[in-house]
C-alpha positions in Angstrom: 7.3 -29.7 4.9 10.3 -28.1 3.5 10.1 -24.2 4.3 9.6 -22.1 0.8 12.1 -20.0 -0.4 12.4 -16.3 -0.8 15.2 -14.3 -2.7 15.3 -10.9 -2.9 17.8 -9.6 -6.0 19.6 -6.8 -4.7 21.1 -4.3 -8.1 22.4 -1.2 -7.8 20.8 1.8 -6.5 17.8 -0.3 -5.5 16.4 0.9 -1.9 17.8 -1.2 1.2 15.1 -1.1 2.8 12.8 -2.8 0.9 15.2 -5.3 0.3 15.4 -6.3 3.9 11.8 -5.2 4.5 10.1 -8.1 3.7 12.6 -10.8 5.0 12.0 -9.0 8.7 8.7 -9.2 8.4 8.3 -12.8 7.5 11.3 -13.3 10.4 8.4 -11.5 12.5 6.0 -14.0 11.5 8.3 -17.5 12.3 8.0 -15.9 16.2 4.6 -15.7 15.9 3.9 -19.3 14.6 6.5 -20.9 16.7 4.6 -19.3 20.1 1.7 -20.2 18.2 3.1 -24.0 18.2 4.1 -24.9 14.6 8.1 -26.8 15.3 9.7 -26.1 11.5 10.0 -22.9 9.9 8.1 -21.4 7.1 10.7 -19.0 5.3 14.3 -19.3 4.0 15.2 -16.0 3.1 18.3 -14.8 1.4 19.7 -11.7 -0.8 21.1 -12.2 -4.2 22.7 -10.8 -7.1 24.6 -11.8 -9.8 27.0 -9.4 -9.0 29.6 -9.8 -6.2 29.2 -6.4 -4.2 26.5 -4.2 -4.6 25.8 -0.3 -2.8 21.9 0.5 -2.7 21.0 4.1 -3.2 22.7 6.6 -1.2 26.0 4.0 -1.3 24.8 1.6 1.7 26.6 -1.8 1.1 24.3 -5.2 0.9 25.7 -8.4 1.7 24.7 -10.5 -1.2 25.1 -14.3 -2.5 25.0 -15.8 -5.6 21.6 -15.8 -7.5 20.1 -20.1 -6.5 17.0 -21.7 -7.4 13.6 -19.8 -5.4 10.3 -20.4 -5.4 9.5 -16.5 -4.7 11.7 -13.9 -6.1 11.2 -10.6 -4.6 12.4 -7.5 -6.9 12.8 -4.2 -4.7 12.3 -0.5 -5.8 15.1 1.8 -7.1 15.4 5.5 -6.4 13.6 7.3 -9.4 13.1 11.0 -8.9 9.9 12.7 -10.6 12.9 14.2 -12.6 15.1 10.7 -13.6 14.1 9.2 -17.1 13.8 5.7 -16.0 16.0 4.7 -19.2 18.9 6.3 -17.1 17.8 3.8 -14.1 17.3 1.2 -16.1 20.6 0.9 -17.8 23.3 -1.3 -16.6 20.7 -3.4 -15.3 21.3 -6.3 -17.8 22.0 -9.3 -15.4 19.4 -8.6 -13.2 17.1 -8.4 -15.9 18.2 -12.1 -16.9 17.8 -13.1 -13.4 14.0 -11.8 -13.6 13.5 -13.9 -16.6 15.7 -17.3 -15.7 13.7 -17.4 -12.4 9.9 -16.5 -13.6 11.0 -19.3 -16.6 11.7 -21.8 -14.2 8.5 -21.5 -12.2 9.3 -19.2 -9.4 7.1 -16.8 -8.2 8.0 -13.1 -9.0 7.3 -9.7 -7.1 8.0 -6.3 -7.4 8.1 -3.7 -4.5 7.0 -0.1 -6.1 8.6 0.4 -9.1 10.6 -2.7 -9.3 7.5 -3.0 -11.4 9.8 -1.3 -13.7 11.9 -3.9 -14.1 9.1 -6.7 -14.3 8.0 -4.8 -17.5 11.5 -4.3 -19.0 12.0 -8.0 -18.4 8.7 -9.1 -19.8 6.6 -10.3 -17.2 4.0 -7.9 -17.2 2.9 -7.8 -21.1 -0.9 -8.5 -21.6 -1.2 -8.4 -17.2 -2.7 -6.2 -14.9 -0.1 -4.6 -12.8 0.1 -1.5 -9.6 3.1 0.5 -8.9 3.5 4.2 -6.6 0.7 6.3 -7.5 3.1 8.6 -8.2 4.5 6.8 -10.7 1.6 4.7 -12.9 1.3 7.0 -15.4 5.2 6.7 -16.6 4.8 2.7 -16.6 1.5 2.6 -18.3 3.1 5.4 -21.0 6.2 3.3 -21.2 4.7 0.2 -21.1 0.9 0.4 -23.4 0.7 -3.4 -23.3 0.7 -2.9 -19.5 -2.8 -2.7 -17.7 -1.9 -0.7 -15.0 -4.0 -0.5 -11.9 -2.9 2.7 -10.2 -5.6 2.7 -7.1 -4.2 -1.0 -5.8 -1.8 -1.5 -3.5 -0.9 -5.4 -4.5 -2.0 -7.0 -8.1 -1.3 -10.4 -8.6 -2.0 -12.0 -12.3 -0.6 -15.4 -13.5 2.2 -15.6 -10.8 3.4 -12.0 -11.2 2.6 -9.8 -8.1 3.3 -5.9 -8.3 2.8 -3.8 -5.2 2.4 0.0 -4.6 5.2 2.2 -3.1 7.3 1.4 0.0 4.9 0.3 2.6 3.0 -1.5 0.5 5.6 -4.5 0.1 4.3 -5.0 3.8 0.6 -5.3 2.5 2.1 -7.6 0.4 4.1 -9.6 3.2 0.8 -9.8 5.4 -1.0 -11.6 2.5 1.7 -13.5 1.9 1.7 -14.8 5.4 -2.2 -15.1 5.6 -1.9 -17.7 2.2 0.8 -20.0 4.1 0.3 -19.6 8.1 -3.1 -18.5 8.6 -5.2 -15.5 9.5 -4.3 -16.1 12.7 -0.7 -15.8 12.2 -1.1 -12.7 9.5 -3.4 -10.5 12.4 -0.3 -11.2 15.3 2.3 -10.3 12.7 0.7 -7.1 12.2 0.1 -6.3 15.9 3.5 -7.2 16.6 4.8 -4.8 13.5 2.1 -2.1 14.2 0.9 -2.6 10.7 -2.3 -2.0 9.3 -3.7 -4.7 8.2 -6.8 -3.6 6.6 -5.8 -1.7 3.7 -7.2 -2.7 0.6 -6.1 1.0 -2.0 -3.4 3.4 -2.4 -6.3 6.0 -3.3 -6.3 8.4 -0.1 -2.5 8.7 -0.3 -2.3 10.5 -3.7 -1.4 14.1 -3.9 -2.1 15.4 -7.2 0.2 18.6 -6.3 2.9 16.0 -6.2 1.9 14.3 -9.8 5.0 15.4 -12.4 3.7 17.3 -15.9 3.2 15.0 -18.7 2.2 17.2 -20.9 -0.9 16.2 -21.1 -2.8 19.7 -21.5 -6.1 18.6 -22.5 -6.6 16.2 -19.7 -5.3 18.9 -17.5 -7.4 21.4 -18.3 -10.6 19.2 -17.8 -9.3 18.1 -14.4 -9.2 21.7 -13.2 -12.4 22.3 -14.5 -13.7 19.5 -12.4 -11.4 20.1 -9.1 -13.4 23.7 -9.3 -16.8 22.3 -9.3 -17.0 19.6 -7.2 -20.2 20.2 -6.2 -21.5 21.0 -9.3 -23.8 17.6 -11.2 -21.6 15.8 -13.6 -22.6 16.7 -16.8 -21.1 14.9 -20.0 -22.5 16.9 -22.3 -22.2 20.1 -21.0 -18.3 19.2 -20.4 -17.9 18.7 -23.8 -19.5 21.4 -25.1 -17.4 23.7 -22.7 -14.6 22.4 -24.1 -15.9 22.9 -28.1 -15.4 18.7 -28.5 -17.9 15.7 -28.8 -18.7 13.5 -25.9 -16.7 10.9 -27.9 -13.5 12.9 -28.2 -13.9 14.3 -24.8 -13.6 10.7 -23.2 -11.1 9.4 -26.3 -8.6 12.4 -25.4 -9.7 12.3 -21.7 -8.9 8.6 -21.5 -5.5 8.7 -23.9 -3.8 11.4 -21.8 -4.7 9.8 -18.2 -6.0 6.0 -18.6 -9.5 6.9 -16.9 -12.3 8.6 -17.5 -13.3 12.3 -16.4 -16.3 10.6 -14.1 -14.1 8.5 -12.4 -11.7 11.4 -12.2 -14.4 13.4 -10.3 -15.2 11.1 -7.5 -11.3 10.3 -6.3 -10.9 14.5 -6.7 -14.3 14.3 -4.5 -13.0 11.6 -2.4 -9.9 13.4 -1.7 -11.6 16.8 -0.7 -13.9 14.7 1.4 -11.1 13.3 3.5 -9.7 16.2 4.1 -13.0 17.9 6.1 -12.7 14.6 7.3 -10.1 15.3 9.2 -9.9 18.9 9.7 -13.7 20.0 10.5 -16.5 19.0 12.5 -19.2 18.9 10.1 -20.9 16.1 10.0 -20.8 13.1 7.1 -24.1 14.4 5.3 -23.2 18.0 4.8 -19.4 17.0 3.9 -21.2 14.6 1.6 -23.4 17.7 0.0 -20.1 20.0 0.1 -18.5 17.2 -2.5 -21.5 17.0 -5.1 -23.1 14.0 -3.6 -26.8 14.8 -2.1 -27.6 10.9 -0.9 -25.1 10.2 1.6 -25.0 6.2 1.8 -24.3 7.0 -2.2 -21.0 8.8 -0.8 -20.3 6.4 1.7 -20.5 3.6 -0.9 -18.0 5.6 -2.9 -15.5 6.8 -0.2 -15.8 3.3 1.1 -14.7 2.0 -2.9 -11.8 4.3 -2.5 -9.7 4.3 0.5 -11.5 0.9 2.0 -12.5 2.7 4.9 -16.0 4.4 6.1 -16.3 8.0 6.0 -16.9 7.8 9.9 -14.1 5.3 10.6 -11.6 7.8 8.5 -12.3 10.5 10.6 -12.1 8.5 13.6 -8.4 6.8 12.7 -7.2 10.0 11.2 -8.0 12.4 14.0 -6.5 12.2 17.4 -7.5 14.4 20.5 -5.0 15.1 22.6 -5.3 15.2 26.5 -6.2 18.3 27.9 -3.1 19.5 29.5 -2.0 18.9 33.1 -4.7 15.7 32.8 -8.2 17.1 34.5 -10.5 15.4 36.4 -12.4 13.9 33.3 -9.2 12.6 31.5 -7.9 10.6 35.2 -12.0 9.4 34.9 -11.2 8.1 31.5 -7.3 6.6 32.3 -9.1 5.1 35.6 -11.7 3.1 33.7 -9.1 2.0 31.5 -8.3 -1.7 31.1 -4.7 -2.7 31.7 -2.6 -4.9 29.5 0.3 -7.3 30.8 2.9 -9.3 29.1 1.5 -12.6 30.5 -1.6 -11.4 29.0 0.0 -11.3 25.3 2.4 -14.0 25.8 -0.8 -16.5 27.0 -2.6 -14.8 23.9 0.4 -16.4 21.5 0.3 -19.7 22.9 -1.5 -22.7 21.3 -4.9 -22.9 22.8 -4.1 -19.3 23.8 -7.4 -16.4 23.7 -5.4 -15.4 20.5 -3.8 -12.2 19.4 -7.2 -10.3 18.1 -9.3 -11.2 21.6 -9.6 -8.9 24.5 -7.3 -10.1 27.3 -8.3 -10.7 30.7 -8.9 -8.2 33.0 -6.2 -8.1 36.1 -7.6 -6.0 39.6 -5.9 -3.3 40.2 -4.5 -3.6 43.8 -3.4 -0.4 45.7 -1.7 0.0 48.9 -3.8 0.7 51.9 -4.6 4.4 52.8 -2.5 5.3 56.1 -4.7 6.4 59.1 
């Protein structure tokens, strides 16, 4: 079987990185199936423009060839400060823009990395589709682009051929997935032990930072969201919101919904989440009164929510996000711990790659410890 074909379009000012991101990650992935036993390769990557020479952002050179027939063409990200109108980005970008729509014309298979998604939209590709981007950055493509149906929670969105992804890291969610669908599970969980990625993500939800969020504007929304973000506790109240506020129910969500895309309920429980992962992490209280603290008095409700939101448990979060160092010097109770340890080898992991091989996810064998005789 002929090995499938990825192009990435390099352009100016676009990030290196995640132009070569996902081409190392797949190059990750032919080492894995070939110890795994499959002869041919699955990937022929290669960097295009239709330019000759191209310098990504901060004036790094790509090597690039000229644009050829794909059946995936992978669009990185560009640098767009909070500050940059993405008119001022976009411009010049013409050819590539052709590119985008020659190759999604003739069948080819089109991604964007963070807000490449940008440039999906200014090309056409994403009218009447659901599509992600940064978190950061949703709001300006759903503004610019109405006809847009812009999913800012996800971290990959893929409608009719088109696939969007959310910032940076996430075009290695997306290279993960992308190996699961043509090499296997099997393949996908090695890749990501190999890379030290994660590959259970499913939302870009616990990474957004609303201090971060640029003004739109919006001051109606904004006000509401501060009146929310100071009673988190407090019972959700519709009606009482609106009164507050000297509007009807109806205008309260209309405006609500026209100045952020959601509405102030679902508002509430990410601002709830969000304050919930940080006791999380910080304090030692456990998952029911954190759950209270939030506004949420049944906590498998809250579980069920925080679980929604960042696509972990409340008491897997704390346990991934919190790490206990050591007491210093060791002590007798960290040796205990570092003696009942199990130990790993590289014939261990190189067996667990083979064909036939215990596999890359099971626990590897256990090897005696053997220690040099006590002198008399």
């Amino acid at each position: 079987m002929s090995p499938l074909r990825v192009s990435v379009l390099a352009y100016p000012g676009c990030f290196a990185s995640e132009v070569y991101g996902v081409p190392d990650l797949l190059t990750m992935a032919a080492h894995v199936t070939a110890a795994q036993g499959r002869t041919e390769p699955s990937y022929e990557t290669s960097v295009v423009s239709p330019r000759r020479r191209v310098h990504a952002a901060g004036g790094a050179r790509v090597d690039v060839s000229a644009v050829r027939p794909a059946d995936v063409l992978i669009v990185p990200g560009f640098d767009l400060p909070p500050t940059l109108d993405p008119d001022t980005a976009l411009a010049g970008l013409a050819p590539e823009l052709a590119v985008i729509r020659d190759r999604a014309a003739e069948g080819s298979a089109v991604v964007s990395i963070c807000v490449g998604a940008f440039l999906l939209a200014e090309a056409g590709l994403l009218q009447g589709r659901e599509a992600t981007t940064s978190w950061l950055y949703a709001d300006r493509l759903a503004r610019r682009h109405p006809d847009v149906r812009v999913r800012a929670e996800s971290l990959v969105v893929t409608d009719r051929g088109v696939t969007t992804t959310a910032a940076f890291s996430a075009m290695y969610d997306f290279a993960l997935r992308f190996v699961r669908d043509h090499d296997g599970p099997r393949a996908a969980r090695a890749t990501a032990r190999v890379a030290l990625l994660d590959d259970t993500r499913s939302t870009q939800s616990p990474y957004v930072d609303t201090n971060l969020l640029p003004a739109t504007g919006h001051a109606f929304a904004a006000t509401v969201m501060r009146r929310l973000d100071q009673n988190l506790a407090a019972r959700y109240d519709l009606p009482a919101l609106a009164r507050e506020f000297g509007v009807s129910t109806r205008t309260l969500l209309r405006r609500f919904g026209a100045e952020t895309g959601r509405t102030p309920l679902a508002y509430l429980h990410g601002a709830r989440v969000r304050r919930a992962a940080h006791l999380l992490e910080t304090t030692d209280r456990t998952v029911a009164a954190i759950a209270a603290d939030v506004g949420y008095r049944d906590p498998g409700t809250f579980a069920g929510i925080f679980t929604r939101h960042t696509g972990r448990r409340p008491s897997v979060h704390r346990a991934t996000s919190r790490t206990a160092p050591p007491p210093e010097g060791g002590g007798p109770a960290a040796r205990e711990r570092l003696r009942g340890r199990r130990r790993l080898h590289a014939p261990d992991l190189e067996q667990a790659l083979r064909p036939g091989g215990t596999g890359p996810v099971q626990r590897l064998p256990t090897r005696p410890v053997v220690r040099p005789p006590t002198p008399a």
